[in-house]
GUVEX-429380 format. One record per residue (C-alpha): residue in one letter; chain; residue number from 1; x, y, z. Coordinates in steps of 0.5 Angstrom, whole numbers, m for minus. Layout:
<sites>
aa: A&ch: A&i: NUM&c1: X&c2: Y&c3: Z
...
</sites>
This chain:
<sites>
aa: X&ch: A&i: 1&c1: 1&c2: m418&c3: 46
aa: X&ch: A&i: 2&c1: m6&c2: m417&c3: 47
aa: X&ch: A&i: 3&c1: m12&c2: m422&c3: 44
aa: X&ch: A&i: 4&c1: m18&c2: m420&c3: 42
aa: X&ch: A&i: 5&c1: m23&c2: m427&c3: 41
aa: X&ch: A&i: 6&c1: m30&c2: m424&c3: 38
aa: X&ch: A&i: 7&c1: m36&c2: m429&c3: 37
aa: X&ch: A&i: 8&c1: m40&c2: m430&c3: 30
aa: X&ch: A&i: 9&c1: m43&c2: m434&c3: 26
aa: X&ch: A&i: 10&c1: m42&c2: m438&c3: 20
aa: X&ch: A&i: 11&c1: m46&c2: m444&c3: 19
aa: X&ch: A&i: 12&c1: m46&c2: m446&c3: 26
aa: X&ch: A&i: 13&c1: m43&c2: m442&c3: 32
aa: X&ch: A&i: 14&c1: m35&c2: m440&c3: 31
aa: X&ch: A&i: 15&c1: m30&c2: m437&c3: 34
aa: X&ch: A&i: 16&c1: m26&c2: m431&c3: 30
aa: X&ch: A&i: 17&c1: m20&c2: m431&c3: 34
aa: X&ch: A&i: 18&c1: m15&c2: m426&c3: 32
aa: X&ch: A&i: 19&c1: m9&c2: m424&c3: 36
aa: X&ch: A&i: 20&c1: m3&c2: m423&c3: 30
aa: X&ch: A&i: 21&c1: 0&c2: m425&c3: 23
aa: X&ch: A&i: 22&c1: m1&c2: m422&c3: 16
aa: X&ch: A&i: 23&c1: m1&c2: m426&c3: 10
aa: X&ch: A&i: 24&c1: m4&c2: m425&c3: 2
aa: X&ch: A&i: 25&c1: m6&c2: m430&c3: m2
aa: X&ch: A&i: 26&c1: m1&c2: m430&c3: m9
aa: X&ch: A&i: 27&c1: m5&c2: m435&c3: m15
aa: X&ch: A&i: 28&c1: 0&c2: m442&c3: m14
aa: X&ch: A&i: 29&c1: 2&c2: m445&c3: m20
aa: X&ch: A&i: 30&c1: 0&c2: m451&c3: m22
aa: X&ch: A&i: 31&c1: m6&c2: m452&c3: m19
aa: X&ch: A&i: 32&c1: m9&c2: m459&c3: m21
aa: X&ch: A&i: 33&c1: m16&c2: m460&c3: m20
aa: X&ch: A&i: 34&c1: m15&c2: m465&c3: m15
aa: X&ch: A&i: 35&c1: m20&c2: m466&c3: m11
aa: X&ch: A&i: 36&c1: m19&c2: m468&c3: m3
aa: X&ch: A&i: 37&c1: m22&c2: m474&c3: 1
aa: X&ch: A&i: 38&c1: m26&c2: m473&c3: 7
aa: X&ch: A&i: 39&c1: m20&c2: m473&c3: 13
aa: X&ch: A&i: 40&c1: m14&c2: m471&c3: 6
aa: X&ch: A&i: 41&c1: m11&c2: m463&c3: 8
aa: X&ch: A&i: 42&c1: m10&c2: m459&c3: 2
aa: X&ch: A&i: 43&c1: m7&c2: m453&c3: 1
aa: X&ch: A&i: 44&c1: m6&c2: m447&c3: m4
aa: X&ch: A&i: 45&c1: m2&c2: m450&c3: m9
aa: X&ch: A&i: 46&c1: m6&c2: m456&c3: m11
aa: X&ch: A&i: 47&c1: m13&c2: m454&c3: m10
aa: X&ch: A&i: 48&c1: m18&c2: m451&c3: m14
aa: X&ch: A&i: 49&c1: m23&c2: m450&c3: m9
aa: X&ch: A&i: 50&c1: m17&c2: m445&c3: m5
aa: X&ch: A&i: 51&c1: m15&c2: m443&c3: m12
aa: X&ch: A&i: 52&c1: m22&c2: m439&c3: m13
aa: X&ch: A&i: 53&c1: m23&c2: m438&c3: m7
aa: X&ch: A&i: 54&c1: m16&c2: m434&c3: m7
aa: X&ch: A&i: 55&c1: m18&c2: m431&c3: m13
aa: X&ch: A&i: 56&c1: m25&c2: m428&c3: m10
aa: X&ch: A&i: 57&c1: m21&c2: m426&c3: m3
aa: X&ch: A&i: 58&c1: m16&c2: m422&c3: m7
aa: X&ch: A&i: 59&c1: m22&c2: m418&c3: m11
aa: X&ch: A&i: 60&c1: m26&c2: m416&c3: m4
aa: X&ch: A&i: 61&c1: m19&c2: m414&c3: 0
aa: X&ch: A&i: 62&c1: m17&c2: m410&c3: m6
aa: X&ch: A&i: 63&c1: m24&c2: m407&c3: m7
aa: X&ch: A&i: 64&c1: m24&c2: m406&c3: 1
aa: X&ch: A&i: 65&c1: m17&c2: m403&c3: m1
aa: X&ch: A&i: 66&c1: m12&c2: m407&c3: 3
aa: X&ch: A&i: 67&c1: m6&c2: m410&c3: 0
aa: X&ch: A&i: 68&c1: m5&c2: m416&c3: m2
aa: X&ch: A&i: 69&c1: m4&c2: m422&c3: 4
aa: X&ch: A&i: 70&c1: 3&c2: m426&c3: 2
aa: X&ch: A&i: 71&c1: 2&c2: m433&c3: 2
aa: X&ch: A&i: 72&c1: 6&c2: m437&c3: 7
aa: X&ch: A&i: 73&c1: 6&c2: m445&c3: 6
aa: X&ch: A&i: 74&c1: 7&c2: m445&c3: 14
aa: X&ch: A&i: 75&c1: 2&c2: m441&c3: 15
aa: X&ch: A&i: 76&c1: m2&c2: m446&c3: 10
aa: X&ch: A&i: 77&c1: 1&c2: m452&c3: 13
aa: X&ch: A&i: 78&c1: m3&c2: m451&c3: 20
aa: X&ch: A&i: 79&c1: m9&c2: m449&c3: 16
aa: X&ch: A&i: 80&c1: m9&c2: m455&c3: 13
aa: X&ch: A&i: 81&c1: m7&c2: m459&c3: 19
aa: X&ch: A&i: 82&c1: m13&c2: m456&c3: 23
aa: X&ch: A&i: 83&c1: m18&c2: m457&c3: 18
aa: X&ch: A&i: 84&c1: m16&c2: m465&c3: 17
aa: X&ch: A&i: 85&c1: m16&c2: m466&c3: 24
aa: X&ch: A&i: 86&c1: m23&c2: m463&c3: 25
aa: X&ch: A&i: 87&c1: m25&c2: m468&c3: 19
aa: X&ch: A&i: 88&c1: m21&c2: m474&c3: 23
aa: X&ch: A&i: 89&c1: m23&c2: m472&c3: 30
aa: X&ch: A&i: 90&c1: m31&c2: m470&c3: 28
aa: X&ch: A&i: 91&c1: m30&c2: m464&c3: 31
aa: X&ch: A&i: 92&c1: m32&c2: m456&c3: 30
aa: X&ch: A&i: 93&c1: m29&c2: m451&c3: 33
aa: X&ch: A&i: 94&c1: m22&c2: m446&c3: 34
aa: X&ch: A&i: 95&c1: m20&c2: m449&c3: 39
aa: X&ch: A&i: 96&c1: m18&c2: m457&c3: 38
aa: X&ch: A&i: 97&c1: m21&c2: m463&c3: 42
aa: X&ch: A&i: 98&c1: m14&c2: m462&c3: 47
aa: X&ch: A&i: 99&c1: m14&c2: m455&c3: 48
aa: X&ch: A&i: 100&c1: m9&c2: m452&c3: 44
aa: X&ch: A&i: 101&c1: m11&c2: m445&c3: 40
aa: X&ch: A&i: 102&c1: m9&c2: m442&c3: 34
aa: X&ch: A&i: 103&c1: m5&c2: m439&c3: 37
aa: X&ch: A&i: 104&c1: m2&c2: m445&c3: 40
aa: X&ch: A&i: 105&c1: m2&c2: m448&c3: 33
aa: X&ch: A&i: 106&c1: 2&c2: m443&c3: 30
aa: X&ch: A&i: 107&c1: 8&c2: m443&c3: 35
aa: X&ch: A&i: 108&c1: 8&c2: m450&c3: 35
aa: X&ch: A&i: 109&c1: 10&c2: m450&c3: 27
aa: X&ch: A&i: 110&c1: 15&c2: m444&c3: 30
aa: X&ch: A&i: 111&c1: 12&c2: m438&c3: 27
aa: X&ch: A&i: 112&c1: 13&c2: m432&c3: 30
aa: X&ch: A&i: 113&c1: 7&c2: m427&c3: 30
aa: X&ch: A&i: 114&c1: 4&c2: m420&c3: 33
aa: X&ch: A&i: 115&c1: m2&c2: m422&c3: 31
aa: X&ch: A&i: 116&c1: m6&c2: m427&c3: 28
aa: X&ch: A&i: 117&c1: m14&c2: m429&c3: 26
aa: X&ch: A&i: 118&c1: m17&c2: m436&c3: 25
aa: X&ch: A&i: 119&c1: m23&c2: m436&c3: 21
aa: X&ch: A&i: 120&c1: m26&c2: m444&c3: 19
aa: X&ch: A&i: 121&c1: m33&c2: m446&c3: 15
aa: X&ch: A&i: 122&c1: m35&c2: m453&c3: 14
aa: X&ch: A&i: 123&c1: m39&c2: m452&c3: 7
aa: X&ch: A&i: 124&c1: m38&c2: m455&c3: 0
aa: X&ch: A&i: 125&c1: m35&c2: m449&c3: m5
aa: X&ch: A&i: 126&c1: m31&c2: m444&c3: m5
aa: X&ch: A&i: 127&c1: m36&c2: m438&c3: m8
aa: X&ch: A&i: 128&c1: m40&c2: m440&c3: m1
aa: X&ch: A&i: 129&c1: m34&c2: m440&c3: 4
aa: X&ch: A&i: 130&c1: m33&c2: m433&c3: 1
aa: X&ch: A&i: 131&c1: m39&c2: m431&c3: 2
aa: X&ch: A&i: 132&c1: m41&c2: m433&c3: 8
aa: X&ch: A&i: 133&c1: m34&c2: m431&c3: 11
aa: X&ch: A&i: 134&c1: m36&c2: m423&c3: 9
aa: X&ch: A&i: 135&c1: m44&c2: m424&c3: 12
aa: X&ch: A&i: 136&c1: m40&c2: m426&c3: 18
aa: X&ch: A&i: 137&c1: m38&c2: m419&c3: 22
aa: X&ch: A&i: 138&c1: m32&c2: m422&c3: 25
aa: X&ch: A&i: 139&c1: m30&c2: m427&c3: 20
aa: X&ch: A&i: 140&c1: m31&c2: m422&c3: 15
aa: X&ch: A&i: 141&c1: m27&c2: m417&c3: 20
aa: X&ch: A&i: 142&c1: m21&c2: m422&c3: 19
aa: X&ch: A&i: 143&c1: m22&c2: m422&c3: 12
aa: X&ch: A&i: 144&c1: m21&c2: m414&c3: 12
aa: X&ch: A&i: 145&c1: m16&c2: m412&c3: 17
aa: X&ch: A&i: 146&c1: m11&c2: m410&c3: 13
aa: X&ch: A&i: 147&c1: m6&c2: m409&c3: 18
aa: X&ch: A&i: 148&c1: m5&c2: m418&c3: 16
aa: X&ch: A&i: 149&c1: 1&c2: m419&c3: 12
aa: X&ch: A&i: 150&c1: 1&c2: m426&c3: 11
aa: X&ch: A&i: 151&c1: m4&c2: m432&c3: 10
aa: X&ch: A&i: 152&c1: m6&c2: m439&c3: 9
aa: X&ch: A&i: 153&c1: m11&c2: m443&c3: 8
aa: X&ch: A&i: 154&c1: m13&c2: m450&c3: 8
aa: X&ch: A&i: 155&c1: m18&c2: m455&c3: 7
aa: X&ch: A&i: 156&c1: m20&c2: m462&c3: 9
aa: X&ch: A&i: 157&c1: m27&c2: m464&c3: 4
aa: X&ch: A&i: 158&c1: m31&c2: m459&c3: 7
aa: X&ch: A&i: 159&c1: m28&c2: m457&c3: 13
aa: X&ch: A&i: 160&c1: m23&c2: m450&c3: 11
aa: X&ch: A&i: 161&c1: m19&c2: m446&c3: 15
aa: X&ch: A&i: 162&c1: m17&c2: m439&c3: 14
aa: X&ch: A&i: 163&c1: m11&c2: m436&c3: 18
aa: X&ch: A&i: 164&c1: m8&c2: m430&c3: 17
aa: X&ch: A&i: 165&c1: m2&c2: m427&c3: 22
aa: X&ch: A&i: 166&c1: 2&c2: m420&c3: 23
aa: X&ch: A&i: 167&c1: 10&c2: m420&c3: 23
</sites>
């Protein structure tokens, strides 16, 4: 299973990692406009931010010409886990303080994948995330590939983290 690591950048320095998994957003139901405390992981379900942000990543994946991702609540629960231990652990990057990747993260969670790609941010609202996601090469690449089939997203504050996995 081949891993493809590109650099880019994104409010600081990141890196996209992809490798394999696909997941598309479906709108939750029951979104309650609760908003997390520093260190608190969301994910889709429950949290406008991502519902928004779901809803603009839809629209660019569909004017790009891509299906749609399925949302899987495994997927997001990494994401959310990631993003949270970020904000605890005051730490920015793909790779955790303990050096598992996103790769690791997944299988760990018992998720099988041909390929996969992370994409995380630290910013306040989702309009920004979007849009600066889509002014970074790879993070953008990510968002595009349409070879993904399944996603998650979570959050944590401002911390987000975006995966996206081929079955």
């Amino acid at each position: 299973m081949p891993i493809r690591h590109d650099l880019c950048v994104v409010l600081g320095a990141a890196v996209a990692w992809s490798c394999a998994a696909r997941m598309a957003p479906a709108r939750p139901p029951g979104a309650d406009g609760r908003e997390p405390v520093a260190g608190q992981a969301v994910s889709g379900p429950d949290d406008a931010e991502i519902i928004v942000f779901l809803t603009l990543f839809r629209v660019t994946r569909a004017d790009a010409g891509c299906r749609p991702l399925a949302w899987d609540a495994r997927i997001a629960a990494v994401a959310a886990k990631h993003s949270a231990d970020m904000a605890e652990r005051g730490y920015f990057s793909h790779t955790n303080p303990d050096g598992r990747s996103p790769f690791d993260r997944l299988r760990d969670a018992g998720l099988r994948f041909r390929a996969a790609a992370e994409n995380i941010a630290k910013a306040v609202g989702a309009q920004t995330i979007h849009d600066n996601w889509l002014a970074s090469p790879g993070h953008r690449a990510n968002m595009l590939d349409c070879s993904f089939t399944h996603h998650g997203i979570g959050r944590a504050g401002a911390f987000w983290t975006h995966v996206f996995v081929q079955r």
